[in-house]
MMTF fields as JSON, N, C-alpha, C and O atoms, coordinates in Angstrom:
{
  "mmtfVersion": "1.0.0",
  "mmtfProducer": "UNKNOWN",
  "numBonds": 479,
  "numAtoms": 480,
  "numGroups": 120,
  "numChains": 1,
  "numModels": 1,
  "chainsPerModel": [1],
  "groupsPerChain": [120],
  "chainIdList": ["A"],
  "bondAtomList": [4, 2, 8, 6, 12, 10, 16, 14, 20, 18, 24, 22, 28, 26, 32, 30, 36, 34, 40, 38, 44, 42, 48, 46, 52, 50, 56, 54, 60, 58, 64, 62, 68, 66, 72, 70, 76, 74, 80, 78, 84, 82, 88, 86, 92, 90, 96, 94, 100, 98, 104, 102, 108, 106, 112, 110, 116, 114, 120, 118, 124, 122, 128, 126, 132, 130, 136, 134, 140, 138, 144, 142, 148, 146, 152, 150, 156, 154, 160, 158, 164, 162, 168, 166, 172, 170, 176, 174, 180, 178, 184, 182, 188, 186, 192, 190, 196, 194, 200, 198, 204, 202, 208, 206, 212, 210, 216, 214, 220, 218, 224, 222, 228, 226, 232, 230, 236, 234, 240, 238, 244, 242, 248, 246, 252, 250, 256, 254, 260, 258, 264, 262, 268, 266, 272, 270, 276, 274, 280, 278, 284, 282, 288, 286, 292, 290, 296, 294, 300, 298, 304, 302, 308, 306, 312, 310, 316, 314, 320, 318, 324, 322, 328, 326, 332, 330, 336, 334, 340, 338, 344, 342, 348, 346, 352, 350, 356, 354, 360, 358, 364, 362, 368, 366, 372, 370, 376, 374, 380, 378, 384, 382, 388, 386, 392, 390, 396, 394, 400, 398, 404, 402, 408, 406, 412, 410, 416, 414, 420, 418, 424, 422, 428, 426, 432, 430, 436, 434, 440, 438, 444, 442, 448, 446, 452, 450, 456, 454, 460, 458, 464, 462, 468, 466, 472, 470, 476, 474],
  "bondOrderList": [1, 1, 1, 1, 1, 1, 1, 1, 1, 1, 1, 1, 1, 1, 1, 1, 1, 1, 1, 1, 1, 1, 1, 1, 1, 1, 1, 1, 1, 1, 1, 1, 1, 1, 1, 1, 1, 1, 1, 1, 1, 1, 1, 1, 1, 1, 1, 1, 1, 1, 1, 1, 1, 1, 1, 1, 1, 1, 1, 1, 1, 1, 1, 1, 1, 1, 1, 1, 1, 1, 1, 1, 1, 1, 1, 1, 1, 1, 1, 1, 1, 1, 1, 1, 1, 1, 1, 1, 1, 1, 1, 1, 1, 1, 1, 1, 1, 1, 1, 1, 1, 1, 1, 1, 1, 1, 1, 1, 1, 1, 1, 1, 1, 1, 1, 1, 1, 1, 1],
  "groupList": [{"groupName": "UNK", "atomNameList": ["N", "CA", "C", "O"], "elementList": ["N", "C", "C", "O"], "formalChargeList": [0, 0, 0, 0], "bondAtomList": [1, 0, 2, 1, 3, 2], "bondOrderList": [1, 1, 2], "singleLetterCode": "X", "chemCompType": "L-PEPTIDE LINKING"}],
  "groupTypeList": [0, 0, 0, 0, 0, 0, 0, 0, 0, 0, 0, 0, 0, 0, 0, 0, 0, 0, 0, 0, 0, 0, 0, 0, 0, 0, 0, 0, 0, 0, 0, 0, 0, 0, 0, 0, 0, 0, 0, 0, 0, 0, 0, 0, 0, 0, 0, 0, 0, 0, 0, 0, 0, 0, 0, 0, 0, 0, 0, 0, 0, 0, 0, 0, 0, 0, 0, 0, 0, 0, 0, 0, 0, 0, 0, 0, 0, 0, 0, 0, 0, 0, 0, 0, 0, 0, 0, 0, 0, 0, 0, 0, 0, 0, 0, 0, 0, 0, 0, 0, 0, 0, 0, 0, 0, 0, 0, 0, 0, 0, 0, 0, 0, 0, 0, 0, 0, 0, 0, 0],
  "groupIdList": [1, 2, 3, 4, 5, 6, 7, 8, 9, 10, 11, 12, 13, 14, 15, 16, 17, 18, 19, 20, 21, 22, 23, 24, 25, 26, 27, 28, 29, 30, 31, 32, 33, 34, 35, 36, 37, 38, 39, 40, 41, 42, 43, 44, 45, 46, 47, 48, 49, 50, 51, 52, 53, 54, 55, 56, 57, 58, 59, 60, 61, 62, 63, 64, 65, 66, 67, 68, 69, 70, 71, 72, 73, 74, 75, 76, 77, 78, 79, 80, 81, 82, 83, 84, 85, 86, 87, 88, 89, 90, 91, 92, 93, 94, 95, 96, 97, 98, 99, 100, 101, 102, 103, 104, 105, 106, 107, 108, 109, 110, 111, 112, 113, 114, 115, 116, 117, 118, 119, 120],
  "secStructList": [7, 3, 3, 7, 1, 1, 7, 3, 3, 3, 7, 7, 7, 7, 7, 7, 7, 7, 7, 1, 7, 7, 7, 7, 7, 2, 2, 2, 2, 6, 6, 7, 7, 7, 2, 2, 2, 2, 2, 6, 1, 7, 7, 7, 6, 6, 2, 2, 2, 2, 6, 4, 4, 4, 6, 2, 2, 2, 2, 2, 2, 2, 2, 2, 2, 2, 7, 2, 2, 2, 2, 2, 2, 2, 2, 6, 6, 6, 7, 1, 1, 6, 3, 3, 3, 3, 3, 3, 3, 3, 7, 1, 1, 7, 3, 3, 3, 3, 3, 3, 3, 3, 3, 7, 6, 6, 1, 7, 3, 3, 3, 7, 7, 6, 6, 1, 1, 7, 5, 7],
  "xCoordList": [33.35, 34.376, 34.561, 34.385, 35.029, 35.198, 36.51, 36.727, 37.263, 39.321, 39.159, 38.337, 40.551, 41.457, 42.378, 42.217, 44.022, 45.058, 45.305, 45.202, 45.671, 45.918, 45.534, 46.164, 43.823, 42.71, 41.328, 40.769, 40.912, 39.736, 38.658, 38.582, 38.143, 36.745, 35.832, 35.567, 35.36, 34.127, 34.599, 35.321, 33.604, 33.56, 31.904, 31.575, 31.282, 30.286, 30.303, 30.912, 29.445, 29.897, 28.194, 27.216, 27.972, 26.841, 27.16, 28.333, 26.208, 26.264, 24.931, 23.985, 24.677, 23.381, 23.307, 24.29, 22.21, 21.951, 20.798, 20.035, 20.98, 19.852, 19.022, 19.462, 18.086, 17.749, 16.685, 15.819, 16.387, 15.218, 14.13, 12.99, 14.796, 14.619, 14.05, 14.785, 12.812, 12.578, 12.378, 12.452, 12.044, 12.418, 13.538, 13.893, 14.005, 15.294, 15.521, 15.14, 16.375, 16.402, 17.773, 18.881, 17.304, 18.734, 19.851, 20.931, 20.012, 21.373, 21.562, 22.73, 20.826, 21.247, 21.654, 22.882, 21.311, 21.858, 23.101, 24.013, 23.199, 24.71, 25.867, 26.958, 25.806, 26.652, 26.178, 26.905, 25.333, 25.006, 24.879, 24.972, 24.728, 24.567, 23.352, 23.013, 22.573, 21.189, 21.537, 22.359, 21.184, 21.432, 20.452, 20.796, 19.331, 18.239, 18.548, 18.467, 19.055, 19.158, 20.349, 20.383, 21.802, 22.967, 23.027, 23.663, 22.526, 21.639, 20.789, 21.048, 19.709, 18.532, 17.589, 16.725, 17.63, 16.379, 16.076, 17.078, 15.168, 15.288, 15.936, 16.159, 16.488, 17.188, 16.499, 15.981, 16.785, 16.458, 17.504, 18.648, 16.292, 16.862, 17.574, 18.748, 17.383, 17.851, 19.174, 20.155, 18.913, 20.327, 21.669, 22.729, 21.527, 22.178, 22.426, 23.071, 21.828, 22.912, 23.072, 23.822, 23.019, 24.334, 25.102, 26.013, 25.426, 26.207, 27.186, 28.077, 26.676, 27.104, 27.812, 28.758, 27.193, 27.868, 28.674, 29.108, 29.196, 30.32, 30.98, 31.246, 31.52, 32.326, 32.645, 33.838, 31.935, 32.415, 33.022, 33.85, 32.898, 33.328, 34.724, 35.719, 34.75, 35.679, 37.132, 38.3, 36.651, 37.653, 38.016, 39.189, 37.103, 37.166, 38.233, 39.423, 38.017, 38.865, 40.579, 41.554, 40.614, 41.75, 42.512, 43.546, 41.683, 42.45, 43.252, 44.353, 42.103, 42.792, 44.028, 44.998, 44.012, 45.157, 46.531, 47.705, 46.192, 47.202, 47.626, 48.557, 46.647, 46.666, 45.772, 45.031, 45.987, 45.177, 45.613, 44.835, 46.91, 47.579, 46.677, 46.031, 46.59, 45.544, 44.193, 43.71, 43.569, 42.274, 42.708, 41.923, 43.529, 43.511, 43.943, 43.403, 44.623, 45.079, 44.079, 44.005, 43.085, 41.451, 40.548, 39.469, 40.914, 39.657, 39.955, 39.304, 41.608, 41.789, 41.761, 41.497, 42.06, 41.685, 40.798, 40.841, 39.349, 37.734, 37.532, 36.317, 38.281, 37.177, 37.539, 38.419, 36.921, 36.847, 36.983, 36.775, 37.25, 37.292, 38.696, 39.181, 39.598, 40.685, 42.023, 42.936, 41.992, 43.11, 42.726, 42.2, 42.984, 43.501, 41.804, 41.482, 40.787, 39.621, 39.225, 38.893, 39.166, 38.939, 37.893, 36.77, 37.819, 37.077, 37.115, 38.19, 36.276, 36.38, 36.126, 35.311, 36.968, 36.238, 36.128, 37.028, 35.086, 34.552, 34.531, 34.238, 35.084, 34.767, 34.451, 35.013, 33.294, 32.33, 33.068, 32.12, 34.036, 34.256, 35.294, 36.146, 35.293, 36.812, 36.669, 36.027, 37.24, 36.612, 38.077, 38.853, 38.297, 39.716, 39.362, 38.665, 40.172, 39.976, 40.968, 41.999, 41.066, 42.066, 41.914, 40.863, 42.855, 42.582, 43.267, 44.31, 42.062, 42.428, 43.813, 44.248, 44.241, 45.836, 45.879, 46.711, 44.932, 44.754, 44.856, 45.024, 44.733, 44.501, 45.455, 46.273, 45.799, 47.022, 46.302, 45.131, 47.18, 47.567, 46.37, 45.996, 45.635, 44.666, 43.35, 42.308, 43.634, 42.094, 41.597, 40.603, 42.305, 41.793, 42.506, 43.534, 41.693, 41.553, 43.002, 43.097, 44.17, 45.009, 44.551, 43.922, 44.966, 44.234, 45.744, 46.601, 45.773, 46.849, 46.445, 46.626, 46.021, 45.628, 46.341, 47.4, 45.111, 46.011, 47.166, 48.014, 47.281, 48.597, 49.716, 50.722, 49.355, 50.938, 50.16, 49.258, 51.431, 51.328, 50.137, 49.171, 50.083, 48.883, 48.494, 48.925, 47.392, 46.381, 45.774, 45.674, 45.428, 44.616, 43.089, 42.184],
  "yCoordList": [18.36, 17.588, 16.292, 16.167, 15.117, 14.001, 13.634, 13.697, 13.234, 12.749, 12.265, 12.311, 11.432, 10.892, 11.541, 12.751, 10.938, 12.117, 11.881, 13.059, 11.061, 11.423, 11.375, 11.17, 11.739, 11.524, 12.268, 11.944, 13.313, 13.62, 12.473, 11.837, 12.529, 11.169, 12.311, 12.362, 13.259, 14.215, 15.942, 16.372, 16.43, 17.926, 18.546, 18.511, 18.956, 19.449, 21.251, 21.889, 21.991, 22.849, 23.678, 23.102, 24.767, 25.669, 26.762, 27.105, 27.334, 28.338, 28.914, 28.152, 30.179, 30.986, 31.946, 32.652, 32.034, 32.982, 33.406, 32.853, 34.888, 35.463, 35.953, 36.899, 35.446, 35.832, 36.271, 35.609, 37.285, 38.078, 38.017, 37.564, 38.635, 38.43, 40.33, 41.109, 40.849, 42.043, 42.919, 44.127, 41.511, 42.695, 41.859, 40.689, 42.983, 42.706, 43.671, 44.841, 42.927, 43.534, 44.372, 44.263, 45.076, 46.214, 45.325, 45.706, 44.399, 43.722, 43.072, 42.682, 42.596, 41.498, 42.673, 42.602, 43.538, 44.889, 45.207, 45.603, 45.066, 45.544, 44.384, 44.742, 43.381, 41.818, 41.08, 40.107, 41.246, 40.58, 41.236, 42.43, 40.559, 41.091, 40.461, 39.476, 40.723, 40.803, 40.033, 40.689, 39.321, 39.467, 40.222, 40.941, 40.109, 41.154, 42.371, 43.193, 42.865, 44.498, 44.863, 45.936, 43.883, 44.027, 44.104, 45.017, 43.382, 43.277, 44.621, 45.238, 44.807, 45.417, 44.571, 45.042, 43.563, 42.857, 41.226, 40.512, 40.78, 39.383, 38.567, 38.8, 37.086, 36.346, 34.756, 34.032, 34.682, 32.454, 32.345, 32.705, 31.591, 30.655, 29.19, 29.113, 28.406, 27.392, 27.818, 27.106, 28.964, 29.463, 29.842, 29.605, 30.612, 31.177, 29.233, 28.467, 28.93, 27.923, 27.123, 26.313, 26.679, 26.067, 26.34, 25.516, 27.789, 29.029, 28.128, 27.278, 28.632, 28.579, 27.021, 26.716, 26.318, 24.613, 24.083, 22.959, 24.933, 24.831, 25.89, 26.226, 26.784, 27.375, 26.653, 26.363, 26.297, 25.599, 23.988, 23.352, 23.683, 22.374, 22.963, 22.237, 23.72, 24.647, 24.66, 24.441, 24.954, 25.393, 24.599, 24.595, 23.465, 22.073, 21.693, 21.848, 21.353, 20.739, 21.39, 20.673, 22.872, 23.788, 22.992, 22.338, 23.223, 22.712, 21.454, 21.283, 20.293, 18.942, 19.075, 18.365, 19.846, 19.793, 21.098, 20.731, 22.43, 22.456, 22.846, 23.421, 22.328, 22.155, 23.535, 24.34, 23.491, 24.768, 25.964, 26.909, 26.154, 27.9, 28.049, 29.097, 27.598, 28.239, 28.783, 29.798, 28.091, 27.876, 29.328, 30.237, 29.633, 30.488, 31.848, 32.95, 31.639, 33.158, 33.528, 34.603, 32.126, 33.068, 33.526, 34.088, 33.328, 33.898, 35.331, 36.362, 34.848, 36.44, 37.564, 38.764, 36.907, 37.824, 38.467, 39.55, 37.525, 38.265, 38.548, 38.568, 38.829, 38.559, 40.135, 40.701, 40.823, 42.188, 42.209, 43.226, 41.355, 40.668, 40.566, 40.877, 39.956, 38.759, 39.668, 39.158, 41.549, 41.835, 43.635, 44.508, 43.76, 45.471, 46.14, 47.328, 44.732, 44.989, 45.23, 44.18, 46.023, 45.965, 45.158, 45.59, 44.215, 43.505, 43.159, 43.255, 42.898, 42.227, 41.006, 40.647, 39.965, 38.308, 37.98, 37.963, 37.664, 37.068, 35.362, 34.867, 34.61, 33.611, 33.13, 32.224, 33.983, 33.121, 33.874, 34.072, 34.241, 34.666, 35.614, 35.758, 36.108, 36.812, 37.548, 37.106, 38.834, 39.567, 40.334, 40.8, 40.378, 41.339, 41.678, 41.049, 43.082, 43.747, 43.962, 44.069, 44.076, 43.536, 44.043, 44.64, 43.924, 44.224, 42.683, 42.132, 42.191, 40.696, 40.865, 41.953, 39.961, 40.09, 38.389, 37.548, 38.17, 37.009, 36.172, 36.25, 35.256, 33.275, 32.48, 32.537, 31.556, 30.801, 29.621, 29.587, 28.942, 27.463, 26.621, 25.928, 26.636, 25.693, 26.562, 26.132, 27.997, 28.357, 29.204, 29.845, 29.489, 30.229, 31.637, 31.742, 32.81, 34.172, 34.446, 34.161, 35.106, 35.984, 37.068, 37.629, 37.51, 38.851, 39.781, 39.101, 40.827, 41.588, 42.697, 43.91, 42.205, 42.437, 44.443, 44.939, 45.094, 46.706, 46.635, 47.527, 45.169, 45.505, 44.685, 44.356, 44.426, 44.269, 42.453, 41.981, 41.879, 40.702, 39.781, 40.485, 38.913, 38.179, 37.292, 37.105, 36.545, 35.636, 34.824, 35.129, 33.62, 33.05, 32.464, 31.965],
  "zCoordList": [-87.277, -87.929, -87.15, -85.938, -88.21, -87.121, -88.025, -89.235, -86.934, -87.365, -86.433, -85.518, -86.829, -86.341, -86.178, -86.336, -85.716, -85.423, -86.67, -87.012, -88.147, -89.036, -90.561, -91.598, -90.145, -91.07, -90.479, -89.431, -91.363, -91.452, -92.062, -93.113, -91.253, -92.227, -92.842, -94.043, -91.864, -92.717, -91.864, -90.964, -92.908, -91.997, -92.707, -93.892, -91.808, -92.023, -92.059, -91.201, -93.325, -93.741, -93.325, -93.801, -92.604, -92.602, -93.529, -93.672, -94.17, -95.128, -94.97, -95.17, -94.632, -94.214, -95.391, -95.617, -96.171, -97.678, -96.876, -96.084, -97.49, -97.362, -98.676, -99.33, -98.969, -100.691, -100.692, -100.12, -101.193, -101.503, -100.311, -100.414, -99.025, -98.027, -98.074, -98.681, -97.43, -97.938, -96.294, -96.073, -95.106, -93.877, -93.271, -93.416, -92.466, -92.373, -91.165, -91.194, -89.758, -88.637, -88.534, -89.059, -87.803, -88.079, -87.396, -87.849, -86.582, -86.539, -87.425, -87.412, -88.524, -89.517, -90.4, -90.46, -90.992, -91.683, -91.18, -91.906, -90.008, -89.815, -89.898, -89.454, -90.276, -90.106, -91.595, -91.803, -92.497, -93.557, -94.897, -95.18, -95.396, -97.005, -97.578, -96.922, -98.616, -98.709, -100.674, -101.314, -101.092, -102.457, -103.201, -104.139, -102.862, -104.053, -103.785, -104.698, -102.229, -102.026, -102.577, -103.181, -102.458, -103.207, -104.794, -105.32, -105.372, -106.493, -107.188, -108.221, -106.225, -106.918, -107.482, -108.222, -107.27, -108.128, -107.811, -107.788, -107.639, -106.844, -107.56, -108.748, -106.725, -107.129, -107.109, -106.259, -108.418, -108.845, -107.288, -107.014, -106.461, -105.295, -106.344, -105.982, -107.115, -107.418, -108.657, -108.871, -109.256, -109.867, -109.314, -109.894, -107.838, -106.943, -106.567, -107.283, -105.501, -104.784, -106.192, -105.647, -107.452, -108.232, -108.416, -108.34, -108.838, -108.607, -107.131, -107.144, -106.345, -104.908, -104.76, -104.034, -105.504, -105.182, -106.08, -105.828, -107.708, -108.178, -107.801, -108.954, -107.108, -106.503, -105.329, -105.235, -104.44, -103.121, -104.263, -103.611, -104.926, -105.447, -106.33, -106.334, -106.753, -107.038, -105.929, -106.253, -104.718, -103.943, -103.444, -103.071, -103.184, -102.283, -103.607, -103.331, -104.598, -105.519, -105.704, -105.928, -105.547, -105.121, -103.998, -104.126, -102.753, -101.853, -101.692, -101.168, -102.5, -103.002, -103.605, -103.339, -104.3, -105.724, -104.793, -104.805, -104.121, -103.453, -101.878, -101.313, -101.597, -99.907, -99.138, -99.703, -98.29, -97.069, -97.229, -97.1, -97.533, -98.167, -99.572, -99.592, -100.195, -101.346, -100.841, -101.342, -99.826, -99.475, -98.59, -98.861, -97.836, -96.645, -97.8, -97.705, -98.486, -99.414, -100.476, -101.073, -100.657, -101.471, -100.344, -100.531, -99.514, -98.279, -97.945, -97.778, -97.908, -97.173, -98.575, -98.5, -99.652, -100.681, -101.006, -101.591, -100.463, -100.619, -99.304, -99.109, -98.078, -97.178, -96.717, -97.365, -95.673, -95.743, -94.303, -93.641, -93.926, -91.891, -91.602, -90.514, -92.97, -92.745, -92.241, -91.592, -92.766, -92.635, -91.914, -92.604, -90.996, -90.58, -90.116, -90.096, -89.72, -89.144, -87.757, -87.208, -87.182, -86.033, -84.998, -85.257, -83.992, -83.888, -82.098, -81.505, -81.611, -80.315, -80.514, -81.364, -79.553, -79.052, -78.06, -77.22, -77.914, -76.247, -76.776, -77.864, -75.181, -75.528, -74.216, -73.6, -73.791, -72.973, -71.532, -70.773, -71.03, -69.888, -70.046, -69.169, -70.831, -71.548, -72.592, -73.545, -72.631, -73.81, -74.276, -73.442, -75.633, -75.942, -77.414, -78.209, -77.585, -78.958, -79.62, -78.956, -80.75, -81.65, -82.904, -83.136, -83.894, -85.253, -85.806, -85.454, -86.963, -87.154, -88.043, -88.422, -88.225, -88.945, -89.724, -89.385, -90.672, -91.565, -90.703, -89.486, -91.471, -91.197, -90.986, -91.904, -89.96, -89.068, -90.312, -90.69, -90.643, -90.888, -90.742, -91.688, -89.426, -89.697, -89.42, -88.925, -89.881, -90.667, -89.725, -90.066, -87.912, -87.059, -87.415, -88.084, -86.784, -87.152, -86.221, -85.027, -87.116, -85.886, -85.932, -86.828, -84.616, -84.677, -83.686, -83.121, -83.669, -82.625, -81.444, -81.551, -80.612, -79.282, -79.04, -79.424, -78.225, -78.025, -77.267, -77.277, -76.315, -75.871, -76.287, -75.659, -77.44, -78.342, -77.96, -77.267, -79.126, -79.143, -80.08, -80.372, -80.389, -81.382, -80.543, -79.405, -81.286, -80.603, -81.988, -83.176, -81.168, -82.687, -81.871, -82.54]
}
């Protein structure tokens, strides 16, 4: 992302698909989803991401029209991470476990630590 204190100029967005992808390592099996195996049957690579780029134009346009609480209450609606998941985070020298407890305001994970208390 590049801002100012009271202006985003850009934000750059990664999105990793896995499509009709047929080996597949047992850590990516345990963290991903597969569309031909979810499916059953392979998938149009150029049908899927249009698919994929009026929905993201979709939400981008949501958020325009009513700010970051729309954007944070469709995530946590689909997401299967956002609420009562159990999870560890390390961040590089530090490690704590938690069950996540939805999305703070500007989009970081709360989560509620075993010895009481939240974190974002």
């Amino acid at each position: 992302m590049h801002a100012e204190p009271n202006q985003v100029r850009f934000v750059i967005v990664g999105i990793g698909l896995n499509v009709n992808q047929e080996k597949v390592s047992r850590r990516a099996c345990q963290c991903g989803d597969f569309s031909a195996r979810e499916t059953g049957k392979p998938q149009a690579r150029m049908e899927l991401l249009v698919r994929l780029l009026r929905e993201f134009e979709s939400d981008y346009n949501r958020f325009l029209r009513e700010g970051v609480a729309s954007v944070i209450a469709r995530f946590e609606s689909v997401s299967s991470y956002a609420k009562g998941k159990r999870v560890r985070v390390t961040n590089g020298t530090e490690s704590y476990a938690g069950t996540t407890a939805g999305l703070g305001p500007e989009g970081c994970f709360k989560w509620n630590g075993k010895t009481g208390g939240s974190r974002r």
